[in-house]
LUMMI-306464 format. One line per 5 residues: number of its first residue (from 0); for each residue z negated, x, y of N, C-alpha, C, O. Coordinates in Angstrom, 1 decimal, padded with zeros to 4 digits. Example, Ala and Ser with C-alpha at 12.3 -4.5 7.8 and 13.67 -1.06 7.14 Angstrom:
BEGIN
0) -007.8/013.2/-005.7/-007.8/012.3/-004.5/-007.8/013.2/-003.3/-008.5/014.2/-003.3  -007.1/012.8/-002.2/-007.1/013.7/-001.1/-007.9/012.9/000.0/-008.0/013.4/001.1
***
This chain:
BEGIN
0) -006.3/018.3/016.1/-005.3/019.0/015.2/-003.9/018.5/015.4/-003.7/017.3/015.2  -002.8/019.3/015.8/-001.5/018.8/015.4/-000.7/019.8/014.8/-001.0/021.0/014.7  000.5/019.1/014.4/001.3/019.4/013.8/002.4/019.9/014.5/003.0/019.3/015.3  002.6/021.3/014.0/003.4/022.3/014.9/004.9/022.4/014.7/005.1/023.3/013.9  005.8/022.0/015.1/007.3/022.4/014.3/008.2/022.8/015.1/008.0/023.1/016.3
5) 009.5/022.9/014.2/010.5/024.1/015.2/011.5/022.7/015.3/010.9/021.7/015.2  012.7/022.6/015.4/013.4/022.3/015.7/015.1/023.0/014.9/015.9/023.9/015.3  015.2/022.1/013.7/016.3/022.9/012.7/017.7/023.1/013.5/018.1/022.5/014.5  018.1/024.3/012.5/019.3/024.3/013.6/020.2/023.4/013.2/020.6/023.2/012.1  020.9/022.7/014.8/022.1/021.9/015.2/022.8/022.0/013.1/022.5/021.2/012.2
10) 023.4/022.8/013.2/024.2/023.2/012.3/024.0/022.6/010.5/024.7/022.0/009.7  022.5/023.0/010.7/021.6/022.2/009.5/022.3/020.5/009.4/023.1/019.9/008.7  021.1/020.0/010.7/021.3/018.7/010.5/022.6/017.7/010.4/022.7/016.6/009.9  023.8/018.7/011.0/025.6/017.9/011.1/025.8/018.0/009.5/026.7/017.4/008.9  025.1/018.7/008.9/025.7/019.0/006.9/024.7/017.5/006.4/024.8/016.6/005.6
15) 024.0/017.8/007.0/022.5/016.5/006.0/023.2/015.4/006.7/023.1/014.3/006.1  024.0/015.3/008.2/024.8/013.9/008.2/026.2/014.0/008.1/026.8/013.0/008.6  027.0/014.9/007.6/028.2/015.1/007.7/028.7/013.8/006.9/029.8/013.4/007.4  028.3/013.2/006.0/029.2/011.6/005.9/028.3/010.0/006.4/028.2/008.9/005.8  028.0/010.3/007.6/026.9/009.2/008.2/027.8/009.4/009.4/028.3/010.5/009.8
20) 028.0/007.8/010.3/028.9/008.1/011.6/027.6/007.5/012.2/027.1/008.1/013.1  026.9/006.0/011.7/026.1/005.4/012.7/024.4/005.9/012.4/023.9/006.0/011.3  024.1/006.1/013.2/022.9/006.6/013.3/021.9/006.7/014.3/022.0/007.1/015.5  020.7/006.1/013.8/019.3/005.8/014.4/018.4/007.1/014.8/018.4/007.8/013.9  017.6/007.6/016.1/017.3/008.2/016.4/015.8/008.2/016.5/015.5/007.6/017.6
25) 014.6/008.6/015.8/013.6/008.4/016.1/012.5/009.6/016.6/012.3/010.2/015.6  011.9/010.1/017.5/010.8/010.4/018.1/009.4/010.2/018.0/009.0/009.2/017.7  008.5/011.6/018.5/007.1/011.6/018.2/007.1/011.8/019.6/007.8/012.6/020.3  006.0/010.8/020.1/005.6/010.6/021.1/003.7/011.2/020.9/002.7/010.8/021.6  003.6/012.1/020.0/002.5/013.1/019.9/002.4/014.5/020.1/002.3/015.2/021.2
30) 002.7/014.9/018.4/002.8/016.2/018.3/004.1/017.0/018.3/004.2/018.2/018.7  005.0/016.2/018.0/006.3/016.8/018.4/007.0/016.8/020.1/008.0/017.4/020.5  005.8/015.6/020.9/006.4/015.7/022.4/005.5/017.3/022.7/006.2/018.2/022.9  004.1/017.6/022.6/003.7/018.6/022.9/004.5/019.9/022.7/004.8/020.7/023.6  004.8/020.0/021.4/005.4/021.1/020.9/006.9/021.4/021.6/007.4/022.4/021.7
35) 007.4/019.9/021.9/009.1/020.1/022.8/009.8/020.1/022.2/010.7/021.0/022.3  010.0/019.2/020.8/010.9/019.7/019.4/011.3/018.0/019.2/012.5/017.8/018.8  010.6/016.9/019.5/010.7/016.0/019.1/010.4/014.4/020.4/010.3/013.3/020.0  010.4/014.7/022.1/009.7/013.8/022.7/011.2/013.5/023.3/012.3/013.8/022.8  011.1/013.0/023.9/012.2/011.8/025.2/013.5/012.8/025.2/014.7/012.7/025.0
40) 012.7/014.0/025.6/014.2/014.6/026.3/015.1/015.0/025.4/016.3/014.8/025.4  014.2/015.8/024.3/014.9/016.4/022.8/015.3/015.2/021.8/015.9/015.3/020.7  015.0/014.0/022.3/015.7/013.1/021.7/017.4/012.6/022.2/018.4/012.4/021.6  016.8/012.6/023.7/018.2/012.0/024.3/018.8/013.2/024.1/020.0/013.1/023.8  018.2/014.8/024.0/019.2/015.8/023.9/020.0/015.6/022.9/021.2/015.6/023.0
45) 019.4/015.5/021.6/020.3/015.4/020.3/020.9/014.2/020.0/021.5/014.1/018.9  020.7/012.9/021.1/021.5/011.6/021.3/023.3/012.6/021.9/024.2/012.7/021.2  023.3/013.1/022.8/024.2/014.2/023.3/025.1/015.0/022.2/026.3/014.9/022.1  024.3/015.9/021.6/024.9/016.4/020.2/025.7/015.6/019.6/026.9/015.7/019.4  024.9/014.7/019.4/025.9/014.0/017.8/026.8/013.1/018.5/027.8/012.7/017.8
50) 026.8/012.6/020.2/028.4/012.0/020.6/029.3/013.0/021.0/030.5/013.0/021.2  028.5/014.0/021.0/029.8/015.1/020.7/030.3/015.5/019.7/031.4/016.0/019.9  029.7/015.3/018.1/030.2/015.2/017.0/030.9/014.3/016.8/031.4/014.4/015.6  031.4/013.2/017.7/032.0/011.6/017.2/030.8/011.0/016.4/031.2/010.4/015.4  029.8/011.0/016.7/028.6/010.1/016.3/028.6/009.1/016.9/029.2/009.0/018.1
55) 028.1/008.0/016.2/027.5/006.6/017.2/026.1/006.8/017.2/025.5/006.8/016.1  025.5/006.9/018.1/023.9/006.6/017.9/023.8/004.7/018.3/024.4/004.2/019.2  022.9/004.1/017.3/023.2/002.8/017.5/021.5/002.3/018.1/021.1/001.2/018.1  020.7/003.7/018.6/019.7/003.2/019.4/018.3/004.6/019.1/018.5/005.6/018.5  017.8/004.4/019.4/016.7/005.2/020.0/015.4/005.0/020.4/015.3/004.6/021.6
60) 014.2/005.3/019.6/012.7/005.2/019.9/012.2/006.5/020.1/012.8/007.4/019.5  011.0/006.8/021.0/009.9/007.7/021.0/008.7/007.2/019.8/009.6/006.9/019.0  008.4/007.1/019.6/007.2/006.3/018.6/006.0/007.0/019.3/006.3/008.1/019.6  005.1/006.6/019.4/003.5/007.0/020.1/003.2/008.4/019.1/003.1/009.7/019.0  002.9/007.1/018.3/002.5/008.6/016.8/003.2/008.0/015.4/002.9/006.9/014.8
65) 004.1/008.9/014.9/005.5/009.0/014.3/004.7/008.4/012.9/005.0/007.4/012.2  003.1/009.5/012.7/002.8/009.3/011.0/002.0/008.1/011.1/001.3/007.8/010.1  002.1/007.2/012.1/000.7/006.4/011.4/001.6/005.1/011.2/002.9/005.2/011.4  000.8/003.8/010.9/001.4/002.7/010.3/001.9/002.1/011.7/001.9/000.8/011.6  002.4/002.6/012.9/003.0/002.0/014.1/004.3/002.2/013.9/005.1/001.7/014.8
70) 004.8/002.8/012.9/005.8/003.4/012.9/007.1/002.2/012.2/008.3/002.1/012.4  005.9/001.4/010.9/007.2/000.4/010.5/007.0/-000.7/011.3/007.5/-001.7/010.8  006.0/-000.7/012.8/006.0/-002.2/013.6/007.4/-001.7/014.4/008.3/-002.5/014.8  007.5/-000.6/014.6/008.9/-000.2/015.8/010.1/000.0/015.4/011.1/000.0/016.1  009.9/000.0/014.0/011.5/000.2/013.3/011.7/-001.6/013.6/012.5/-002.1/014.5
75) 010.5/-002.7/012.5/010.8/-003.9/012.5/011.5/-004.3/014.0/012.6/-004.6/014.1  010.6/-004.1/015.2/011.4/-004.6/016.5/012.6/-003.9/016.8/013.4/-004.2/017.7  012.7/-003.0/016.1/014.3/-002.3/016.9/015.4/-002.7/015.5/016.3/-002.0/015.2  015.0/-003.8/014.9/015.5/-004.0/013.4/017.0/-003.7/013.6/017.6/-002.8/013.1  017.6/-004.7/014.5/019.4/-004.9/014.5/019.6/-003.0/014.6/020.1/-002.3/013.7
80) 019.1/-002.4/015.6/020.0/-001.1/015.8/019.8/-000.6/014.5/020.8/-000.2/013.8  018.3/-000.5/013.8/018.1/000.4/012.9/019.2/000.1/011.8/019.7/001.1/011.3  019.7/-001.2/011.5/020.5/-002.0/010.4/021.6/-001.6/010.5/022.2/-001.4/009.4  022.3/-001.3/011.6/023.3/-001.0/011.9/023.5/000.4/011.4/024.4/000.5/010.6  022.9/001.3/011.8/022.3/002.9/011.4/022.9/003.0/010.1/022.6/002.1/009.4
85) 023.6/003.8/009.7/023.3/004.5/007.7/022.2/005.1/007.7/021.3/004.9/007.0  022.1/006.0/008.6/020.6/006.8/008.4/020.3/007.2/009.8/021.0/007.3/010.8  018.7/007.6/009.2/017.9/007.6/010.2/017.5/009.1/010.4/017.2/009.8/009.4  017.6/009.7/012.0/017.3/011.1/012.2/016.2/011.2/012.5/016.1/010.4/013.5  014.9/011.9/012.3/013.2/011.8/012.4/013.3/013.2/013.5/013.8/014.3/013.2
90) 012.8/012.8/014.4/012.3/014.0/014.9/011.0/014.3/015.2/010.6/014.4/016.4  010.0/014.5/013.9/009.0/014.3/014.2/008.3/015.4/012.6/009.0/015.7/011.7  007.1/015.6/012.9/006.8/016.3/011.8/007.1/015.5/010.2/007.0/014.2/010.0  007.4/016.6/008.9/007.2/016.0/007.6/006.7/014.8/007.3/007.4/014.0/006.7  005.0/014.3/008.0/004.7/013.0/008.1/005.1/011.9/008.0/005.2/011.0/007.2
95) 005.5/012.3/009.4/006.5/011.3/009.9/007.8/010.7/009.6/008.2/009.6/009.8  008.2/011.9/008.8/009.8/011.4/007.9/009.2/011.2/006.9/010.0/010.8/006.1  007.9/011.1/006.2/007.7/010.5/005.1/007.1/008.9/005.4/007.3/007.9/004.7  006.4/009.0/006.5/006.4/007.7/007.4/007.5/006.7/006.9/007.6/005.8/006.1  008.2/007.2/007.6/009.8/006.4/008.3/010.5/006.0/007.1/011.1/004.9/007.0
100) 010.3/007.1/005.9/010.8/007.1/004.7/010.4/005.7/003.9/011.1/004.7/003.6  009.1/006.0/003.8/008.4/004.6/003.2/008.7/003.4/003.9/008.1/002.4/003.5  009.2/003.3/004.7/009.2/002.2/005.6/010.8/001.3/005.9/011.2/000.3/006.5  011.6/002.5/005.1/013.0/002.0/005.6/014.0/002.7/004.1/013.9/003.8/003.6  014.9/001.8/003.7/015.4/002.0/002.3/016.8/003.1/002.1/017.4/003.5/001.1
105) 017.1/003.2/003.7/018.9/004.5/003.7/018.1/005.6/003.7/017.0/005.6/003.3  018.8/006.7/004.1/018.4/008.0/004.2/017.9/008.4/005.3/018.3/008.2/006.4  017.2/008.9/005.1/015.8/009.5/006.3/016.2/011.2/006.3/016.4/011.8/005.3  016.1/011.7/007.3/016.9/013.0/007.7/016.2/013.6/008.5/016.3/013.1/009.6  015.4/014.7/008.6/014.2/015.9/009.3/015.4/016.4/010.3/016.6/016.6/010.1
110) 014.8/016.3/011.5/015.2/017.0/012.3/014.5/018.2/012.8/015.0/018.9/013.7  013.0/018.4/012.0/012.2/019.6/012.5/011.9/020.4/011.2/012.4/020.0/010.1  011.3/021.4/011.4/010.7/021.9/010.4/009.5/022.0/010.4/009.1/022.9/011.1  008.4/021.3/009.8/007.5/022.1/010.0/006.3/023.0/009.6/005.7/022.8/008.5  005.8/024.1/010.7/005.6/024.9/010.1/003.9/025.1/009.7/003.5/025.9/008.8
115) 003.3/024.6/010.3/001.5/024.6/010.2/001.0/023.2/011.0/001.6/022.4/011.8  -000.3/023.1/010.6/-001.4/022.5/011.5/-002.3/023.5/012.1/-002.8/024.5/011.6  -002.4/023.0/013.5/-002.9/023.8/014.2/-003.3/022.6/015.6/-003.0/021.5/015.9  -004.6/024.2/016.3/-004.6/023.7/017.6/-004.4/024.2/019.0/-004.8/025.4/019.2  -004.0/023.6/019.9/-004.0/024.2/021.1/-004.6/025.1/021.9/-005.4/024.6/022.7
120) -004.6/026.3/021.9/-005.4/027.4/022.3/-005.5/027.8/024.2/-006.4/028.2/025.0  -004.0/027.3/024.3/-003.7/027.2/026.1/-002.9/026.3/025.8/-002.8/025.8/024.6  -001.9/026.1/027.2/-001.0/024.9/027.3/000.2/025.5/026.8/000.6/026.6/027.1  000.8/024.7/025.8/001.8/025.4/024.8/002.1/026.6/024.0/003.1/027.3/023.8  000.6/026.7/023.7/-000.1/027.8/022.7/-000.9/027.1/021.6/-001.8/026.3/021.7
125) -000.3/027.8/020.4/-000.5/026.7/019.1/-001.5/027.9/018.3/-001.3/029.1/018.8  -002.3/027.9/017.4/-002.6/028.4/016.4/-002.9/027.6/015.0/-003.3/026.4/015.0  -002.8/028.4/013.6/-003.1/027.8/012.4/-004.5/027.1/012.3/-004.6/027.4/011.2  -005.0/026.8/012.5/-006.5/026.6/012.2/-007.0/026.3/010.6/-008.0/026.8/010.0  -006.4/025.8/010.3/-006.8/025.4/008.7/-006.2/025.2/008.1/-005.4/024.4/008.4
130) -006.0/025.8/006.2/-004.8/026.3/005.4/-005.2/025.2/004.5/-004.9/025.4/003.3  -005.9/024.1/005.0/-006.5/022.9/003.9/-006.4/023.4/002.6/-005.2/023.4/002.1  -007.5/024.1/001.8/-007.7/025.0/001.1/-008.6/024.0/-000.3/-008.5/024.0/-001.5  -009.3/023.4/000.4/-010.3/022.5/-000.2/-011.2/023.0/-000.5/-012.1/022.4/-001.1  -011.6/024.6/-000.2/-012.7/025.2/-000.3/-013.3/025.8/000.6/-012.9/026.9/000.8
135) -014.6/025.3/001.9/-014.5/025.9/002.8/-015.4/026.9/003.7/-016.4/026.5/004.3  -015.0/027.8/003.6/-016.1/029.2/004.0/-016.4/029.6/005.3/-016.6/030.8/005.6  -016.3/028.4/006.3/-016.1/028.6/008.3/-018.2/028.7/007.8/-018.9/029.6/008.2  -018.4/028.1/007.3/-020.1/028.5/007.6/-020.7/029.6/007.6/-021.7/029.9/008.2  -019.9/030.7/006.6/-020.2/031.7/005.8/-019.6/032.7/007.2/-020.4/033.6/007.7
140) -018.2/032.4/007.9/-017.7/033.1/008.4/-017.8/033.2/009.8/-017.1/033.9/010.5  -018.9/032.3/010.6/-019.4/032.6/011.6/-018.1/031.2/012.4/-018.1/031.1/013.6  -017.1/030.3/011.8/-016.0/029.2/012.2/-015.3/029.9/012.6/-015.0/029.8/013.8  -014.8/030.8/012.0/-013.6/031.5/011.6/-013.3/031.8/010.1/-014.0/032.2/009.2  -011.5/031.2/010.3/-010.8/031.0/008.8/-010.0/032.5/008.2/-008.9/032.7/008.6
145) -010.5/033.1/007.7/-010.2/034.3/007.3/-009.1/034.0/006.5/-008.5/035.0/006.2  -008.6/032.8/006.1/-007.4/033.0/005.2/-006.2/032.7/006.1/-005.1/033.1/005.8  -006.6/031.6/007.9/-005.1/031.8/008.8/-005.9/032.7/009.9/-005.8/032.1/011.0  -006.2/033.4/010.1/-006.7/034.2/011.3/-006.6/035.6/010.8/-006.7/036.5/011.6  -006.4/035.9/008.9/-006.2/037.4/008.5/-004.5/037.2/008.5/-004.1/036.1/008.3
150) -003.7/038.2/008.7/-002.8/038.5/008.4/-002.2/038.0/006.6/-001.4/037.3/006.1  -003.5/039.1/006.2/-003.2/039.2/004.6/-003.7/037.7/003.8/-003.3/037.3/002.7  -004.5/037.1/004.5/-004.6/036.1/004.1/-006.4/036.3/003.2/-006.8/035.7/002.2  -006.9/037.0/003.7/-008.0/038.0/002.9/-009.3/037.4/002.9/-009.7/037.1/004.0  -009.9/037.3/001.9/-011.4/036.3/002.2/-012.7/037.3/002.3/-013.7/036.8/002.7
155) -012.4/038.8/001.9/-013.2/039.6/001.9/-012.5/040.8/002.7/-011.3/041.2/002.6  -013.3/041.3/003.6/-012.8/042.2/004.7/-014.0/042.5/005.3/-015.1/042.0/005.2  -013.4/044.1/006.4/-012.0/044.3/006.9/-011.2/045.0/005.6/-011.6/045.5/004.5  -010.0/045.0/006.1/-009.1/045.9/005.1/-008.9/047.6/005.8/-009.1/048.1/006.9  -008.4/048.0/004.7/-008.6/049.7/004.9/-007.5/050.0/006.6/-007.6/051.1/007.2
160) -006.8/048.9/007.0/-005.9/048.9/007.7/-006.1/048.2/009.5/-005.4/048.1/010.4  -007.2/047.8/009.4/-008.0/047.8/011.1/-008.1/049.0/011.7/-008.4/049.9/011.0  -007.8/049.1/012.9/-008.0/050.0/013.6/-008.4/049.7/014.7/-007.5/049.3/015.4  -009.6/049.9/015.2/-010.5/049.7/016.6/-010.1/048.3/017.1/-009.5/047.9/018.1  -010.9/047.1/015.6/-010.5/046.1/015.9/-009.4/045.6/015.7/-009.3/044.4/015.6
165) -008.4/046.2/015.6/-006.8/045.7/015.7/-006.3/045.4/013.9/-006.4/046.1/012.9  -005.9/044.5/014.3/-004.5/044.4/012.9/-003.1/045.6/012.5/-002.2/045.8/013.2  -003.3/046.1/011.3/-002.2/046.9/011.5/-001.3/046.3/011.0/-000.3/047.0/010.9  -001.1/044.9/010.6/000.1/044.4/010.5/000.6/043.9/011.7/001.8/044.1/011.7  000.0/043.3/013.3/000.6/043.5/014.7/-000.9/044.3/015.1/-002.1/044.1/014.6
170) -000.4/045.1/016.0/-001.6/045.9/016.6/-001.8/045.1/017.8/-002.7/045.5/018.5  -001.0/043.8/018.3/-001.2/043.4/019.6/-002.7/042.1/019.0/-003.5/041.5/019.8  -002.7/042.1/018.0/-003.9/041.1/016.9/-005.3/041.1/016.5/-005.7/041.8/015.6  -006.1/040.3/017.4/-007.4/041.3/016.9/-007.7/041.0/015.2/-007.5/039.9/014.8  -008.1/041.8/014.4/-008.6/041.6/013.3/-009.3/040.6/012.8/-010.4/040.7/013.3
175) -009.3/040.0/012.2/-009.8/038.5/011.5/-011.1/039.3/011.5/-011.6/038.9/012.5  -011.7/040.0/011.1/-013.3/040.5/009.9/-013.4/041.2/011.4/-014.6/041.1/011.6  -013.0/041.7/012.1/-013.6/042.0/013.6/-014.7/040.8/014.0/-016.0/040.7/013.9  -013.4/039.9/014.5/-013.8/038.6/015.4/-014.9/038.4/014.5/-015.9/038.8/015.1  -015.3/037.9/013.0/-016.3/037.3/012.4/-017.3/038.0/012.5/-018.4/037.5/012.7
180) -017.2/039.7/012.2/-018.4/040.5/012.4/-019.2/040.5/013.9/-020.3/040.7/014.2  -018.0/040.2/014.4/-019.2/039.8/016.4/-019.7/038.4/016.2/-020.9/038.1/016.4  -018.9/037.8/015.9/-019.7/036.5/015.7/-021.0/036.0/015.1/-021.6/035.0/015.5  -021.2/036.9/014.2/-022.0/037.0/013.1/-023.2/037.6/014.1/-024.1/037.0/014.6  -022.7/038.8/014.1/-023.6/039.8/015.1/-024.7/039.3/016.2/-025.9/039.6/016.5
185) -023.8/038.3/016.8/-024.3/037.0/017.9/-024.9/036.6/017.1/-024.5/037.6/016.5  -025.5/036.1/016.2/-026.0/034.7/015.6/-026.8/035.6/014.7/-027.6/035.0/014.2  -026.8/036.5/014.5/-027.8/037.5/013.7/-028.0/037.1/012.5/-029.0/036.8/011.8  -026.3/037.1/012.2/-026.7/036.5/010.3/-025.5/037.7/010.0/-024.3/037.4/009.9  -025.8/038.9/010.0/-024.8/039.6/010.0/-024.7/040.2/008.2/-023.9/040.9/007.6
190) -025.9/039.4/007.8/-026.1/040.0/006.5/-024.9/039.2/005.7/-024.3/039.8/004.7  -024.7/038.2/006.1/-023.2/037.4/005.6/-022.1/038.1/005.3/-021.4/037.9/004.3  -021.8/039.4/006.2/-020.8/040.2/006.5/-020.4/040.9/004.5/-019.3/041.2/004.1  -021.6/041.0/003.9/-021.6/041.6/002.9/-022.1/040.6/001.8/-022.5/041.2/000.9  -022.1/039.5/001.7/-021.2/038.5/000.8/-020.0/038.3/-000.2/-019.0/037.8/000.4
195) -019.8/038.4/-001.0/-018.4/038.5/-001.4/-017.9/036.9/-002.1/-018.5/036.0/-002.7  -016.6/037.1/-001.4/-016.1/035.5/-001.7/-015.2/035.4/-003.0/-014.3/036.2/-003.0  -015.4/034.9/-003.6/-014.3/034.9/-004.8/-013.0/034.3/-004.8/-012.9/033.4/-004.0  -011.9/034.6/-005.6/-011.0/034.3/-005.6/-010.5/032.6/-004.9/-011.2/031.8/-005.4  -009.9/032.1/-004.3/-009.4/030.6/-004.5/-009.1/030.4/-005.6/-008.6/031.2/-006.4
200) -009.7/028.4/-005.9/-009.8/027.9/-006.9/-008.6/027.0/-006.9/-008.8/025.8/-006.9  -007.2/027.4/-007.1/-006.2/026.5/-006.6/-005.9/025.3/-007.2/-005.1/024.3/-007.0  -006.9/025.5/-008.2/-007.0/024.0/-008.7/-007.8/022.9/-008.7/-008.0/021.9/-009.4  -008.5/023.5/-007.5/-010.1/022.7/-006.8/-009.2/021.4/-006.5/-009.7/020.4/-007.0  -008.1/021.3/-005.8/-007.2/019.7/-005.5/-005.7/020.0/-005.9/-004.7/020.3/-005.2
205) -005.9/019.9/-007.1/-004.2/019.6/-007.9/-003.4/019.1/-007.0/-003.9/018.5/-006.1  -002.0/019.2/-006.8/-001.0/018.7/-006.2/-000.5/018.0/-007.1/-000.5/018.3/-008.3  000.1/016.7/-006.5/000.1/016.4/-005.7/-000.9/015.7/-004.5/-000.7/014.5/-004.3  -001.8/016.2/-003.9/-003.3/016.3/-003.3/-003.4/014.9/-003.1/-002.7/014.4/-002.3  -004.4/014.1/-003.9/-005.0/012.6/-003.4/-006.3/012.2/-003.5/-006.9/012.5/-004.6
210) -006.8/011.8/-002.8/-008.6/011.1/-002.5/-008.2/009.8/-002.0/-007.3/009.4/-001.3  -009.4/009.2/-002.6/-009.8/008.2/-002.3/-011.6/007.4/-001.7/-012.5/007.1/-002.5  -011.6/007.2/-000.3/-012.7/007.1/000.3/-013.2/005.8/-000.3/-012.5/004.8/-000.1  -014.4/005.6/-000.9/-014.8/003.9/-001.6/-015.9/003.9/-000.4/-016.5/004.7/000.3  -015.8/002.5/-000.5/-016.5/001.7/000.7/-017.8/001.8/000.1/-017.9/002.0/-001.1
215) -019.0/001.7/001.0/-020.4/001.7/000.9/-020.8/000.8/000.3/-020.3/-000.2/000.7  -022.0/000.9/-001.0/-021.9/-000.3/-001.5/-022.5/-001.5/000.0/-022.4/-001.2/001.1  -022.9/-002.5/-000.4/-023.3/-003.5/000.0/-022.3/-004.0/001.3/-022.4/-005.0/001.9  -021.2/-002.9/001.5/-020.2/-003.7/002.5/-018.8/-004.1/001.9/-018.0/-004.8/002.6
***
């Protein structure tokens, strides 16, 4: 699974630093190098930008993986540049700036947006895969998510609006309740097809969303 983002515009991020001159540059050496929004090059690229703004960049990391706890070992060794910094530019998914965030006390600054979790379908081909719902119906649906694979977001289907398989919201789209009905069809549980799912329970995991995994007794 990664995390898919765009890349805000130029324009955005000079307003979120328009009173910051020194500034730290950080990178995802995961999901944001795949996606081309956040790795080596789009970093030194927007190292480029901002000394054309009269920026100082006062240094520069890729980080491996932006969200995990590696993140405050590479700030600590790059300490002096980071200190120097007012703030810090993340170019790395939400995570990651919330990473970086907990880990460092100035202002922490998104350089991406982003927009789903997903996974790689070809080489730099992304899809939704999972709308972390907390309720989950891939068993029911043959492992397909009718709420990112429908247009409408629809748990019961097809809608009045398929046509020979196709989505009429893009016609170039196969039909979510298509794909699950062949699926099904293969696996000869087609009687699933006519099932009805109920509503989402949006308060199955309250936001702000937290679990806690307790260790096995006897260890």
């Amino acid at each position: 699974m990664k995390s898919i983002t765009k890349q805000k515009p130029f324009d955005e991020v000079k307003q979120l630093i328009e009173t910051f001159n020194r500034i730290y540059l950080i990178g995802c050496g995961t999901c944001a190098t795949m996606t081309k929004t956040g790795g080596i090059d789009e970093v030194q690229a927007m190292k480029e930008l901002l000394h054309d703004e009269g920026k100082l960049v006062t240094g520069w990391v890729v980080i491996p993986t932006a969200c995990d706890e590696m993140t405050a070992e590479m700030i600590a060794e790059n300490e002096k540049a980071v200190q120097d910094a007012q703030c810090i530019i993340v170019m790395a998914c939400a995570l990651g700036v919330q990473r970086v965030n907990s880990s460092w006390q100035k202002p922490v600054i998104p350089a991406l947006d982003t927009l789903f979790v997903g996974l790689e379908e070809g080489p730099g081909e992304f899809f939704e895969a999972c709308d972390q719902c907390g309720q989950c119906i891939l068993g029911e649906t043959a492992g397909i998510c009718p709420l990112t694979a429908c247009h409408k977001g629809l748990l019961n289907g097809p809608c009045g609006g398929t046509n020979n398989g196709k989505c009429e919201v893009d016609p170039e789209k196969d039909c979510a309740f298509t794909l699950i009905y062949e699926r099904l069809k293969e696996q000869g549980r087609l009687d699933l097809m006519r099932k009805y799912h109920p509503p989402k329970n949006y308060q199955v995991m309250p936001r702000p969303r937290k679990t806690m995994v307790l260790p096995e007794r006897g260890k």
